[in-house]
RODO-2510 file (C-alpha; in nm, 4 decimals, decimal comma):
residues 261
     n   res          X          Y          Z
     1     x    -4,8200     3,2903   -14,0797
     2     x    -4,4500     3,2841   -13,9940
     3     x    -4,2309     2,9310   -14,0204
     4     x    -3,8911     2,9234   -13,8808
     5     x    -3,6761     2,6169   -14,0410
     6     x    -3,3813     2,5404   -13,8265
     7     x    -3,2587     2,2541   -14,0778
     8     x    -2,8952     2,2797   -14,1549
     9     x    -2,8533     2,4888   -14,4358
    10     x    -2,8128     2,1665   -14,6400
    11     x    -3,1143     2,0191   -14,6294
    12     x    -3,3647     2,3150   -14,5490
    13     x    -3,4214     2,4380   -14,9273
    14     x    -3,7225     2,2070   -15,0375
    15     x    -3,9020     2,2775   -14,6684
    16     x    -3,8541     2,6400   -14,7285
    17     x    -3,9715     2,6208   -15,0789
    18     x    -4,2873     2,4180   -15,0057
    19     x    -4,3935     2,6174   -14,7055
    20     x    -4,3741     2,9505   -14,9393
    21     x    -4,5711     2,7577   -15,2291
    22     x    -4,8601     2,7600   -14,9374
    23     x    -4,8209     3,0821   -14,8298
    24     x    -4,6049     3,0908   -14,5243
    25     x    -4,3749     3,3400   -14,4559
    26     x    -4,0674     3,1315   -14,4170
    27     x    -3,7323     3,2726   -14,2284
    28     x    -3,4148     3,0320   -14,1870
    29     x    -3,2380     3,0083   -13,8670
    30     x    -3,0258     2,6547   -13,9025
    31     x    -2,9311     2,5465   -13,5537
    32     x    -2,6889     2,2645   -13,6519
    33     x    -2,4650     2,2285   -13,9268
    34     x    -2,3032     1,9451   -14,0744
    35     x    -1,8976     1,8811   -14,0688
    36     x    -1,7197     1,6219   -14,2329
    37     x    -1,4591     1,4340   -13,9905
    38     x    -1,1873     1,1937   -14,0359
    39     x    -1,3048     0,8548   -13,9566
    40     x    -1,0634     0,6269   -13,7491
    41     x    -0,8489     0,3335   -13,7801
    42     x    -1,0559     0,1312   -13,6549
    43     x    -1,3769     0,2740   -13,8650
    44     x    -1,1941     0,1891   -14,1496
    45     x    -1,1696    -0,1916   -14,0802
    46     x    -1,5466    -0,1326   -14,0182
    47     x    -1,5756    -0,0090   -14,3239
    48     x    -1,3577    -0,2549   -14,5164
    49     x    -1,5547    -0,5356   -14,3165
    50     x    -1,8688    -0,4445   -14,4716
    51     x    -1,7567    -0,3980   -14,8390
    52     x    -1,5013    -0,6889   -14,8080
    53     x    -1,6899    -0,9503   -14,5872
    54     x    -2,0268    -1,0007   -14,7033
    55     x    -2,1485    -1,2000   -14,4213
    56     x    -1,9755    -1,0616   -14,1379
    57     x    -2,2700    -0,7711   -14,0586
    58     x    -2,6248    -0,9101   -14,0559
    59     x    -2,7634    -0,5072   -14,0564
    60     x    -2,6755    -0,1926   -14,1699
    61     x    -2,8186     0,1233   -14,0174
    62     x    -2,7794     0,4803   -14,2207
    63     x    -2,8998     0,7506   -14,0363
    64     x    -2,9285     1,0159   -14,2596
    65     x    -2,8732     1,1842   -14,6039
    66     x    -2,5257     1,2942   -14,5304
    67     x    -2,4447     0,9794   -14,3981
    68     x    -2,5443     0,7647   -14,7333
    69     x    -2,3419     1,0033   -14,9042
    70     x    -2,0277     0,9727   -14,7504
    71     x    -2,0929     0,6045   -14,7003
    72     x    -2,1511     0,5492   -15,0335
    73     x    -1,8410     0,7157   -15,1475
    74     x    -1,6013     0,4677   -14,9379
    75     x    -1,7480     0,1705   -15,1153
    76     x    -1,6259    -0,0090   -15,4380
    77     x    -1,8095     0,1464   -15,7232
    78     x    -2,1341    -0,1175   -15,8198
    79     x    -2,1294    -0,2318   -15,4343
    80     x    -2,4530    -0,4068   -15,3538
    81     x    -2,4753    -0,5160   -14,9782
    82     x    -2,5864    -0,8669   -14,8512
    83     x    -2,7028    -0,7586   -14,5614
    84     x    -3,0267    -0,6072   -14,4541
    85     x    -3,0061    -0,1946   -14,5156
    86     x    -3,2006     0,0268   -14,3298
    87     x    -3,2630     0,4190   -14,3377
    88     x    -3,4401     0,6509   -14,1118
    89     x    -3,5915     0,8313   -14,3488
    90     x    -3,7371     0,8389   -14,7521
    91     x    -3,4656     1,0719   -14,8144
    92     x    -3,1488     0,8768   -14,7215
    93     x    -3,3439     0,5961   -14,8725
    94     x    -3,3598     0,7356   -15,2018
    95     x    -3,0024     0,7951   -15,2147
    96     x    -2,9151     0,4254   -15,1239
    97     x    -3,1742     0,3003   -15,4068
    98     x    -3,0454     0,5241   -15,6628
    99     x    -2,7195     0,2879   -15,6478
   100     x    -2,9617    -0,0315   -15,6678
   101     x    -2,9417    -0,0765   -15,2888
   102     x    -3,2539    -0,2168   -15,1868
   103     x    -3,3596    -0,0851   -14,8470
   104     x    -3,5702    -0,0388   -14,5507
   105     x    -3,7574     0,2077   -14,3667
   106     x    -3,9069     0,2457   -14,0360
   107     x    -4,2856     0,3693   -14,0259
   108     x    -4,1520     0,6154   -13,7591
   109     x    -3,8626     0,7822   -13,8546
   110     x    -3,6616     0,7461   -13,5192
   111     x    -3,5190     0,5333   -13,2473
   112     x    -3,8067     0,4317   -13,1759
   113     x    -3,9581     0,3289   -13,4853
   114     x    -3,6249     0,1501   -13,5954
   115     x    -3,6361    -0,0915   -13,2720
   116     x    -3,9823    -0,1961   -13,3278
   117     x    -3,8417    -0,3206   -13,7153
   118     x    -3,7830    -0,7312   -13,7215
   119     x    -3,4748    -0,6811   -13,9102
   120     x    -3,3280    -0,5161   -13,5921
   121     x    -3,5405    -0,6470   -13,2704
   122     x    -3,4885    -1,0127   -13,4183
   123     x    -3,1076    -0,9882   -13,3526
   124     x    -2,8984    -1,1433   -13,0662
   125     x    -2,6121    -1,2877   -12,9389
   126     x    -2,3727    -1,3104   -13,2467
   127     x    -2,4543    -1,1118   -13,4869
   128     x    -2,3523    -0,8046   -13,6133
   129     x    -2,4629    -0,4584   -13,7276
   130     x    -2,3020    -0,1603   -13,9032
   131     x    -2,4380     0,2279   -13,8187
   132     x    -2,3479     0,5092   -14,0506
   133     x    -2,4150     0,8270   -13,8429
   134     x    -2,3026     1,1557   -13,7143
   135     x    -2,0551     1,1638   -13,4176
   136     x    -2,2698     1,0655   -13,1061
   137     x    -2,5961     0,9880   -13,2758
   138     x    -2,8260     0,7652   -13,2223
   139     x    -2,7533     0,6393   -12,9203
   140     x    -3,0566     0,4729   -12,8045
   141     x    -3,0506     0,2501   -13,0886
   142     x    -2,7197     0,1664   -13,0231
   143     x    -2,7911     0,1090   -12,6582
   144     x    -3,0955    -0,1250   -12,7302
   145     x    -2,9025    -0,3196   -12,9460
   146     x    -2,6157    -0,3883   -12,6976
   147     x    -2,8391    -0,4721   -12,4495
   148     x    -2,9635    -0,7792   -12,6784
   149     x    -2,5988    -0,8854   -12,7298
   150     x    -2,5725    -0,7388   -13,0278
   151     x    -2,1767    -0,6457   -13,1609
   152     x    -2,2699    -0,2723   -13,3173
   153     x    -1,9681    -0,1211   -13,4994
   154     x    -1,9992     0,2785   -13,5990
   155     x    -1,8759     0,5054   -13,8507
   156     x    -1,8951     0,8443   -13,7443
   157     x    -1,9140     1,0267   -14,1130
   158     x    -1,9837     1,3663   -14,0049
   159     x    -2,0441     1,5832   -13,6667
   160     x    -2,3220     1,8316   -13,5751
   161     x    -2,2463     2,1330   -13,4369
   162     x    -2,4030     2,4985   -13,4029
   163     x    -2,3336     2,6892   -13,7290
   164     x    -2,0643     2,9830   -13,6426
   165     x    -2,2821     3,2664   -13,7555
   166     x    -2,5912     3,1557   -13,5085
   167     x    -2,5590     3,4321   -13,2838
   168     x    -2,5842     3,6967   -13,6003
   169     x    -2,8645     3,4959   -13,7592
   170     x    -3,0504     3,4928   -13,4642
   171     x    -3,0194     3,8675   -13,4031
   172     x    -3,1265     3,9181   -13,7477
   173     x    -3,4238     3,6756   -13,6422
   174     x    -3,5232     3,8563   -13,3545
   175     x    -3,5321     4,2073   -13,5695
   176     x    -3,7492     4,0563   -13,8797
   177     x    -3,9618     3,9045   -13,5932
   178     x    -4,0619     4,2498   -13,4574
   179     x    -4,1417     4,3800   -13,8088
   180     x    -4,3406     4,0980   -13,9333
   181     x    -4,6800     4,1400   -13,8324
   182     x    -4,8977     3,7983   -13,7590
   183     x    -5,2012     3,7335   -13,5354
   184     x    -5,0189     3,3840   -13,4696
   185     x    -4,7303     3,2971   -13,2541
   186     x    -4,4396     3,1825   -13,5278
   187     x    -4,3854     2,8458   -13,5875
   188     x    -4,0637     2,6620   -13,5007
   189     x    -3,9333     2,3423   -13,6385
   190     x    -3,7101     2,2302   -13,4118
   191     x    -3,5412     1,8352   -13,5300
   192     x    -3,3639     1,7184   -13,2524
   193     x    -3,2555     1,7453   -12,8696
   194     x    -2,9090     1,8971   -12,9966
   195     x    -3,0933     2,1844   -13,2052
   196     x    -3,3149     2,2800   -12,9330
   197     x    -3,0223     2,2940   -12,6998
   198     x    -2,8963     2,5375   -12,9196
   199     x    -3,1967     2,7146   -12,9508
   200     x    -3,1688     2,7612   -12,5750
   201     x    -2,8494     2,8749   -12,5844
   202     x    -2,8611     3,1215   -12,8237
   203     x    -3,1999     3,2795   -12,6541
   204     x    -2,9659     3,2488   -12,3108
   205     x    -2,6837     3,4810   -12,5075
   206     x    -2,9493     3,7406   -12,6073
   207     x    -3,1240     4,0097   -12,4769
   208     x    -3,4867     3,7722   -12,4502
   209     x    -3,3969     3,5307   -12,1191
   210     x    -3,2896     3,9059   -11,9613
   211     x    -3,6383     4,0489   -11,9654
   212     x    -3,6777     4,2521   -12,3204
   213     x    -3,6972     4,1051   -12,6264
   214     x    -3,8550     3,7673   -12,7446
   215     x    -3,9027     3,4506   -12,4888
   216     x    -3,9145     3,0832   -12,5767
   217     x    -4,2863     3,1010   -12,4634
   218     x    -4,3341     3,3672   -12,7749
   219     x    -4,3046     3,0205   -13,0220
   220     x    -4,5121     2,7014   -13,1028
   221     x    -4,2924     2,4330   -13,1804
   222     x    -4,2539     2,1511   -13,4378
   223     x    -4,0806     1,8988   -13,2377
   224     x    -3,9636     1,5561   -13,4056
   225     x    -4,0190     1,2739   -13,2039
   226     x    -4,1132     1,1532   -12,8563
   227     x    -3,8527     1,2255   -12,6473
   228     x    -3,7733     1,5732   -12,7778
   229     x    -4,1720     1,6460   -12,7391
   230     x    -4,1506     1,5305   -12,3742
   231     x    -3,8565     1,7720   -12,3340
   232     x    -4,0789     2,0840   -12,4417
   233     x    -4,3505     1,9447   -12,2415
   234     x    -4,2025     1,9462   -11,9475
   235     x    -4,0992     2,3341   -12,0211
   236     x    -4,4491     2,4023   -12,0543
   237     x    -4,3338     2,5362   -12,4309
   238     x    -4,6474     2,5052   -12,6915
   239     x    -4,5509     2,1787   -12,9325
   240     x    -4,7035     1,9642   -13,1358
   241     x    -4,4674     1,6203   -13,2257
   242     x    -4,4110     1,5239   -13,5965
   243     x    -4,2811     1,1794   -13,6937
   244     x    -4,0920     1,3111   -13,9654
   245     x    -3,9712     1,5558   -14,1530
   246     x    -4,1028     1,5069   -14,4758
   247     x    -4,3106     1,8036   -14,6239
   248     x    -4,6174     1,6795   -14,5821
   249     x    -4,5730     1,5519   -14,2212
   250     x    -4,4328     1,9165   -14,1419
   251     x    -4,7244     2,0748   -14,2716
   252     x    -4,9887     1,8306   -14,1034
   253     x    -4,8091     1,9736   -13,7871
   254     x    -4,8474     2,3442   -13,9048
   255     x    -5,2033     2,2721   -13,9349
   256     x    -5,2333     2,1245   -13,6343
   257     x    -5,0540     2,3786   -13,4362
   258     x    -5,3052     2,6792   -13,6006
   259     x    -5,6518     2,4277   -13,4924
   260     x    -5,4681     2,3933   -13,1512
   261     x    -5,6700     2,5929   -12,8763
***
């Protein structure tokens, strides 16, 4: 059975590695990759804010591995936060706790799952979060927020965009693609709207939305979340949604995709 992994190169190693340890043939196309950026003036204040202010942010929202990182590294060394931290995922978590952060985690790792959390949905007029994330992200969270009154302040760490070598990865795709052999479609991972836009794009620039070569419709998809799920839905593309993209949630999918009729 093939897997595709579009993860940035970054984080795709321990996916890859567990798929192989159960057997899959695993080939890496990463659809987004991960830039650092200068943050702003005003991010800065933000930033100071938190570290300097205890009580002026009731919340603080890290979005992702990267983003705890880079966080992390423009606070005072033995920071501990006041405030309520929360992280999308176990892995961005983990990074937090290893500095003796103690921290929160949605049950769904998304938008979603974050709004339905007290420490978030509870707020209102006059308070205040902070959101570590990538340029643009999370922007439903953000939105929900505002609309309760909320004041949300963002440091953009970091911006997502398609790796520079996509185009000769995928080519290289396509060509191990026809000399695999599998009685299955492959399996594609795809993590978020921006990847699959990508994903698009790159099939667009090829030979496969011109009549020869592969087609979206040659692919079952892993697709992480609801709305990105709805998007492949309504594309009449194969897909079964994940919640996360821990190994084992990945796999459940992969299982589920191969029972799938």
């Amino acid at each position: 059975m093939i897997f595709i992994n579009t993860r940035p190169t970054s984080r795709s190693l321990l996916l890859t590695q567990a798929m192989q340890d159960k057997g899959m043939t695993v080939l890496e196309m990463p659809l987004l990759e991960l830039a650092p950026i200068d943050i702003s003036e005003r991010e800065q204040q933000y930033q100071q804010q938190f570290c300097q202010q205890q009580d002026h942010y009731q919340a603080l929202v890290v979005v992702s591995p990267t983003a705890a990182r880079m966080g992390l590294a423009a606070c005072p060394k033995g920071f501990i936060p006041n405030c309520a931290v929360i992280a999308v995922g176990h892995a961005t978590a983990d990074i937090l706790r290893a500095e003796g952060w103690q921290v929160q985690c949605p049950e769904e790792y998304s938008n979603e799952g974050m709004i339905k959390m007290s420490a978030l949905n509870s707020l209102g007029a006059g308070d205040h979060i902070l959101v570590w994330r990538g340029r643009g992200g999370r922007r439903v969270l953000v939105n929900f927020l505002q609309d309760n009154e909320v004041e949300v302040h963002a440091i953009a760490w970091y911006q997502r965009q398609c790796p520079i070598d996509a185009p000769t990865k995928f080519e290289q795709l396509q060509q191990q693609l026809t000399t695999l052999v599998s009685d299955q479609r492959p399996i594609a991972l795809v993590s978020s709207g921006e990847a699959f836009t990508n994903w698009r794009l790159l099939f667009a620039e090829s030979e496969g939305e011109k009549g020869t070569g592969l087609q979206l419709a040659d692919f079952n998809y892993l697709t992480f979340g609801k709305r990105l799920t709805e998007t492949l839905d309504e594309l009449q593309l194969n897909c079964i949604r994940i919640d996360n993209l821990d190994v084992e949630e990945v796999w459940r999918g992969i299982e589920q995709t191969v029972a799938k009729p």
